[in-house]
C-alpha positions as a printed Julia matrix, in Angstrom:
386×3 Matrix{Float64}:
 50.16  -81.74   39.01
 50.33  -78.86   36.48
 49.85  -76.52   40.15
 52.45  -78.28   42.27
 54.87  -77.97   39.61
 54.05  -74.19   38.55
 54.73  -74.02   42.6
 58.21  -74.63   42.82
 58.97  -72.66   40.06
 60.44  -68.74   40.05
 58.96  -68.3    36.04
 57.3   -70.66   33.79
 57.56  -70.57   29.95
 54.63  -72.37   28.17
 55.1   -73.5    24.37
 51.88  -75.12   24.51
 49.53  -74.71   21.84
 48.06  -71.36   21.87
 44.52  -72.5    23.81
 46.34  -74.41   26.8
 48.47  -71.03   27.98
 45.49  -69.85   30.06
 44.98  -72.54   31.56
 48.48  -72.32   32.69
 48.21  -68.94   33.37
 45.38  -69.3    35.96
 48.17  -71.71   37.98
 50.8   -69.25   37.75
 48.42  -66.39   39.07
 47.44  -68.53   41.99
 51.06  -69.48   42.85
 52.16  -65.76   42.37
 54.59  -67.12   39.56
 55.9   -64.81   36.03
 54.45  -66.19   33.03
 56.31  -66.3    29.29
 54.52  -67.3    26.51
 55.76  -66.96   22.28
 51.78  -66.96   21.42
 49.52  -64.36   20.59
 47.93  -62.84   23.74
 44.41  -64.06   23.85
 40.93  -62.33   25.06
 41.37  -65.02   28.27
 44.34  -63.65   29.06
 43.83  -59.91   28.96
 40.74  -60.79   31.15
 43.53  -61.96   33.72
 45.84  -58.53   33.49
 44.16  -57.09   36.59
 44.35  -60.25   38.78
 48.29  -60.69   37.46
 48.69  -56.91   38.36
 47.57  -57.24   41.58
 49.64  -60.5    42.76
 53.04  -58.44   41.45
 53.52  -61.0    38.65
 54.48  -60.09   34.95
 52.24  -62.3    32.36
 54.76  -61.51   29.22
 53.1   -62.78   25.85
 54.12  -62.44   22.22
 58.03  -62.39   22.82
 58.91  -65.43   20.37
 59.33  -64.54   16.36
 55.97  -64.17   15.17
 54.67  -62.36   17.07
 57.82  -61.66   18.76
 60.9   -60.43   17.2
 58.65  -58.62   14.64
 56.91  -56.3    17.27
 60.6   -55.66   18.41
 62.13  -54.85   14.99
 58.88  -52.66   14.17
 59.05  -51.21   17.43
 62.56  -50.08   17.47
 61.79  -47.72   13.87
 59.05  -46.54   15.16
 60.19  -45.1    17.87
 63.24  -43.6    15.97
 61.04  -42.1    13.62
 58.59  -40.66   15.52
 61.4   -38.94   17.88
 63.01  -37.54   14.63
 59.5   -35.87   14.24
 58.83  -38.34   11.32
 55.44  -40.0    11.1
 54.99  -44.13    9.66
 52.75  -43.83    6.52
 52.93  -47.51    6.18
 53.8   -50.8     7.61
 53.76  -53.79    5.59
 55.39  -56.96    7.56
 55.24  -60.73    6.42
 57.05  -63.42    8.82
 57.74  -67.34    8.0
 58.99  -70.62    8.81
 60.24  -72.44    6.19
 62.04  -75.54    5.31
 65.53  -74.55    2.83
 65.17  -74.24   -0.63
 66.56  -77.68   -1.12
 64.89  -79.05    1.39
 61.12  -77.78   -0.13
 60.61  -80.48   -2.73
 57.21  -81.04   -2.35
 53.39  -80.54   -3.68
 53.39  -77.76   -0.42
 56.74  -76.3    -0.79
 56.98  -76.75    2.64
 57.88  -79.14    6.12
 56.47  -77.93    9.94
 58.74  -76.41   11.85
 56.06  -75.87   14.68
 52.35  -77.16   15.33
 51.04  -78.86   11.93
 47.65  -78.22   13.04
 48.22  -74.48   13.65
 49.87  -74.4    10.02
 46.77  -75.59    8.3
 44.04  -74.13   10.66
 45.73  -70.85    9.99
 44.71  -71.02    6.08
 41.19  -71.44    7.47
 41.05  -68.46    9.36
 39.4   -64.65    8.82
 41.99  -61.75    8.55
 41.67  -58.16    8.24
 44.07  -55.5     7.62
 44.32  -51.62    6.94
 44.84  -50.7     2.62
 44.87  -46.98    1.61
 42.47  -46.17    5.02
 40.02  -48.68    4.86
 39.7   -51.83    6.59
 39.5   -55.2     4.2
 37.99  -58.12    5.98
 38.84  -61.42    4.72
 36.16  -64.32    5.32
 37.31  -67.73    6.71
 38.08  -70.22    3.69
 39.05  -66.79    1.76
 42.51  -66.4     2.53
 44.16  -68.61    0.1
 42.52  -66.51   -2.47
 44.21  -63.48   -1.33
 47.75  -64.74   -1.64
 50.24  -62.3    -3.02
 53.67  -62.66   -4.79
 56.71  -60.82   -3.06
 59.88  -60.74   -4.4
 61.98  -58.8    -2.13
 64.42  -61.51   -2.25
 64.71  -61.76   -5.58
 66.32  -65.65   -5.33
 63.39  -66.96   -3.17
 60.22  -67.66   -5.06
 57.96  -66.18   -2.24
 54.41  -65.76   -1.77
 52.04  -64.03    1.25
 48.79  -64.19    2.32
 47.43  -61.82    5.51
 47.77  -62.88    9.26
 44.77  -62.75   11.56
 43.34  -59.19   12.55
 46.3   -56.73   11.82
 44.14  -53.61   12.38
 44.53  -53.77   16.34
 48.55  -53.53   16.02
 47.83  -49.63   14.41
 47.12  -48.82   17.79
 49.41  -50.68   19.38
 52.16  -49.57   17.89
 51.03  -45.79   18.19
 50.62  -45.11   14.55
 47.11  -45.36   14.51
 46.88  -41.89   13.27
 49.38  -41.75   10.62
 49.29  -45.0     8.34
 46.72  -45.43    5.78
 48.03  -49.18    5.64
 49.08  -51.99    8.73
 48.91  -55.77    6.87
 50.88  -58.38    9.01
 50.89  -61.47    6.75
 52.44  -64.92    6.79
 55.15  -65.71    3.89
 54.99  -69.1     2.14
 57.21  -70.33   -1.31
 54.9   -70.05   -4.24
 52.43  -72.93   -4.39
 51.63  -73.42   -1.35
 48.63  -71.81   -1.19
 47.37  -73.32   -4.5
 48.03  -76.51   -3.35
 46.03  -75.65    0.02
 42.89  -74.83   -2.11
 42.95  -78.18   -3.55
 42.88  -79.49   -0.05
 40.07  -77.17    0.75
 38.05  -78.04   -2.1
 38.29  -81.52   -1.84
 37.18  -81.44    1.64
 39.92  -82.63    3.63
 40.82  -79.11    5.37
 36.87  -79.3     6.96
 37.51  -79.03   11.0
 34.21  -80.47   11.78
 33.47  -84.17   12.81
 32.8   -86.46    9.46
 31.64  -89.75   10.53
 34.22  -91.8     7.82
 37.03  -90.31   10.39
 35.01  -91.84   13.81
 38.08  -92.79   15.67
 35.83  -96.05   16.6
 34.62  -96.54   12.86
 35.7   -98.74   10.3
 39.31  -98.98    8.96
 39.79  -96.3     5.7
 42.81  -95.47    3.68
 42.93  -92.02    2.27
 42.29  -93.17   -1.53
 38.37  -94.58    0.57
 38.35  -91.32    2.05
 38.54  -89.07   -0.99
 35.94  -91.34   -2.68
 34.21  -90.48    0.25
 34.18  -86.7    -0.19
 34.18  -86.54   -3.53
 30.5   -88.96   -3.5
 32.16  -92.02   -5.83
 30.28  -94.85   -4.24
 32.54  -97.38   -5.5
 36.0   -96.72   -4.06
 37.75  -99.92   -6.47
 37.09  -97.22   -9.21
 40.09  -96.96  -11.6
 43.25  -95.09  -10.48
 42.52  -92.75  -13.86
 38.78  -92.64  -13.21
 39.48  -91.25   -9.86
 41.98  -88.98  -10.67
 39.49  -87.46  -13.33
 36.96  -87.35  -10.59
 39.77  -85.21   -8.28
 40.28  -83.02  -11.41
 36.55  -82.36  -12.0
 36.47  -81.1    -7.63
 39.8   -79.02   -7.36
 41.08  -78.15  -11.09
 43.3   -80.54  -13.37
 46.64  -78.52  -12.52
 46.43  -79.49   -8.84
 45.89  -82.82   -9.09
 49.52  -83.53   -9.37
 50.11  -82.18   -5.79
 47.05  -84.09   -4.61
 48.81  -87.41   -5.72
 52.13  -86.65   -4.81
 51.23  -85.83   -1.23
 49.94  -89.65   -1.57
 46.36  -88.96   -0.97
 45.27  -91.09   -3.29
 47.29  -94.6    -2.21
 46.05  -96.84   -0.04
 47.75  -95.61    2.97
 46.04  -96.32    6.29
 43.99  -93.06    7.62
 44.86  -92.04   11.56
 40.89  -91.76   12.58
 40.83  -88.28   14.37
 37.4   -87.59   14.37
 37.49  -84.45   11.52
 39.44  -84.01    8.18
 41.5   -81.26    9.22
 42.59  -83.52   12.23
 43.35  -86.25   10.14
 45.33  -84.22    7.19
 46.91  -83.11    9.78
 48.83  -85.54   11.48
 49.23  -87.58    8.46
 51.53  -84.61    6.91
 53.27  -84.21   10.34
 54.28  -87.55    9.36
 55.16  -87.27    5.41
 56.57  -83.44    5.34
 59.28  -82.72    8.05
 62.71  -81.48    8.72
 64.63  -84.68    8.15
 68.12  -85.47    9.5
 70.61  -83.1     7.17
 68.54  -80.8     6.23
 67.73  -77.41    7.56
 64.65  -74.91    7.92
 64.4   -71.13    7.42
 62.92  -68.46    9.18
 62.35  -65.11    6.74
 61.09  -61.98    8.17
 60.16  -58.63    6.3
 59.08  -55.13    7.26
 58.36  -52.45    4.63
 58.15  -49.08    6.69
 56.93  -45.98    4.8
 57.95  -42.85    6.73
 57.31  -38.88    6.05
 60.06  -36.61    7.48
 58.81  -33.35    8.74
 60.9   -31.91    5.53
 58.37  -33.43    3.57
 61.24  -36.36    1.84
 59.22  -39.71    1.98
 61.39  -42.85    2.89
 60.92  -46.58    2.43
 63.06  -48.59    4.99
 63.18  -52.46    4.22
 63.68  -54.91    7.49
 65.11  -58.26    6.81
 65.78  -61.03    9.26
 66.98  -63.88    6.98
 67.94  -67.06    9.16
 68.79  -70.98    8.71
 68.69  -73.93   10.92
 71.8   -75.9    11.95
 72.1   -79.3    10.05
 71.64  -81.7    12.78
 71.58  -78.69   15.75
 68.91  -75.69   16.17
 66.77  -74.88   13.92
 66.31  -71.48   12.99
 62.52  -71.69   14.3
 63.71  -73.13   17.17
 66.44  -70.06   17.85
 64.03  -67.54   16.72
 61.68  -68.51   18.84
 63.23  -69.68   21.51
 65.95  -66.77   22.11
 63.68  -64.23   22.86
 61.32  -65.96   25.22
 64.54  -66.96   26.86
 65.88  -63.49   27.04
 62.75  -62.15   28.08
 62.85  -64.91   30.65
 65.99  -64.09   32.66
 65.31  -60.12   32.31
 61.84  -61.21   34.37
 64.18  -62.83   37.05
 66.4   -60.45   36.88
 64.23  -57.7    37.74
 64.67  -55.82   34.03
 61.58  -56.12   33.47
 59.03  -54.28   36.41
 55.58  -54.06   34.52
 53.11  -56.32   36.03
 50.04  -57.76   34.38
 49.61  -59.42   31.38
 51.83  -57.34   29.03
 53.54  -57.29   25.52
 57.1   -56.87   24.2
 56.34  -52.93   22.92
 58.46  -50.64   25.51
 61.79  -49.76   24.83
 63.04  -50.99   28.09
 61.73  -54.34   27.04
 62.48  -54.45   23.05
 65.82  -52.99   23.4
 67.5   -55.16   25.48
 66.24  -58.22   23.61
 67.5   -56.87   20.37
 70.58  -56.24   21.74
 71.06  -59.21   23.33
 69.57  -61.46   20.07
 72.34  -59.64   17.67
 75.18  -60.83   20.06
 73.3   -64.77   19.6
 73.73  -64.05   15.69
 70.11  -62.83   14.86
 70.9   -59.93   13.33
 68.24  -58.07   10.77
 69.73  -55.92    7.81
 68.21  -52.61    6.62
 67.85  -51.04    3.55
 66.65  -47.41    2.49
 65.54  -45.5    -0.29
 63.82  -42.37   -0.98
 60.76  -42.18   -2.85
């Protein structure tokens, strides 16, 4: 099915999850059809650039916000900079989705705006990024730990933890020879990541099969399922017995945000085989954009720059966008502009590279910026001299 319908198509955008886009990618290569995709361009797909190449098809990835409209943004100083004769020092960049500060009144400070399990597996993962010349690898289950408070917008209570392997956009970006620092990070409101590390502690973030969560088990409600985990064999415990229990595993100031996400009621679980799976759908359920409210989408590059007169600049980047009450959200336009964009200047013929390719050329990032401003995503800069 997935063939016949790649078939009668000119260009196919996938906003699958992440893992699927190969396998869509393998249909488009065989039909001879353009491929656009807002994910992060995988080892599966780079594998495929030669094939792509040679059929005369353009595999675009990374063209949605993040990754996306921050490789454009970054892309277009860059460039300026290094044609001045300037050289980037530094590049500091944190990206988010976000529900509106009225609308982030929970234990997470935060509703999905896309994939829940992506949002949670991506607390789980390694990271590594470029500090002052030397590369700092973070180990999976670490990154919480690492969170940061940013107040660049002084009237958002903002916090930032790193984003997967940043080191490979040095070269990428051709400054691989000039900064002593690349860190692309991911930016949260304050709390969420201590309220994550309760998760993690208690067990429930654990991606691996628990047999409690055997989709052909017994019935369990989440206050049986923390009993589990925690090892209280008698899950009619008392309420405050329990919640001294969840104190003793994950700290007494979190366990406020444990019960107020209502994992300790005797809610029903959704059997899906793992915790992580589990959590997962459950706070798809409990924490999302409801009708009349709005997200956010906040996006933040710190450039340091050297001029060849020796003057040292910082340049600030900020893309600061809400959703539509009851329209588009702002993840939805953030993400969804460019890959459209991208889209038609594929059919169009803009865009001539071939293979599987990113959104890093100036006859590719240009016209998108261009074309997002005149859709209302505009980014504001600000400069000072250090």
């Amino acid at each position: 099915m997935l063939q016949d319908l790649i078939g009668a198509a000119d260009l196919v955008v996938s906003l699958l999850p992440s893992p699927l886009h190969y396998l869509v990618a393998e249909a488009c290569i065989n039909a001879g059809v353009h491929l656009v995709t807002a994910s992060y361009c995988t080892d599966e797909l780079k594998d495929m650039h030669d094939r792509a190449a040679e059929k005369g098809i353009t595999i675009l990835n990374e063209v949605g916000l993040d990754p996306g409209i921050d490789h454009l943004l970054a892309m277009e100083c860059f460039d300026e900079v290094h044609q001045a004769g300037g050289k980037v020092e530094s590049f500091i960049s944190f990206c988010g989705g976000l529900p509106a500060p009225e609308c982030s009144d929970n234990a997470l400070r935060y509703k999905f705006s896309w994939n829940p399990r992506g949002v949670l597996l991506n607390t789980l993962g390694t990271a590594a990024y470029i500090q002052n010349g030397q590369i700092v690898q973070i180990a999976g289950g670490q990154l919480m730990r690492e969170t940061r408070s940013l107040d660049f917008l002084p009237g958002f209570a903002l916090e930032g933890f790193p984003n997967r392997d940043s080191t490979k956009y040095a070269k990428l970006y051709g400054i691989e020879n000039e900064s002593h620092t690349v860190l692309r990070g991911t930016l949260r409101f304050q709390g969420f990541a201590d309220t994550i590390q309760g998760l993690l502690l208690l067990g429930l973030m654990d991606p691996n099969p628990h047999p409690a969560l055997h989709p052909k088990g017994p019935e369990i409600t989440w206050r049986q399922l923390v009993c589990t985990l925690l090892g209280v064999v008698d899950p009619s415990i008392f309420y405050e017995n329990l919640k001294t229990r969840v104190a003793a595993c994950v700290g007494t100031e979190r366990v406020s945000a444990i019960e107020s996400l209502g994992l300790l009621e005797e809610d029903p679980v959704l059997k899906l085989g793992t915790p992580l799976d589990s959590l997962s759908h459950f706070l798809s359920r409990k924490l999302f954009i409801e009708n009349g409210e709005r997200d956010l989408v906040v996006l933040r590059h710190e450039v340091a720059i050297l001029w060849p007169d020796g003057k040292r600049e910082l340049r600030a980047i900020n893309l600061v966008e809400y959703g539509e009450i009851d329209g588009h959200s702002a993840m939805a336009k953030a993400v969804g502009f460019p890959a459209a964009i991208a889209s038609k200047m594929i059919l169009d013929g803009e865009i001539q590279q071939k293979g599987c390719i990113l959104p890093l050329t100036p006859d590719i990032y240009r016209p998108i910026l261009s074309r997002l401003r005149s859709e209302g995503l505009r980014a504001k800069e600000q400069s000072c001299w250090v």
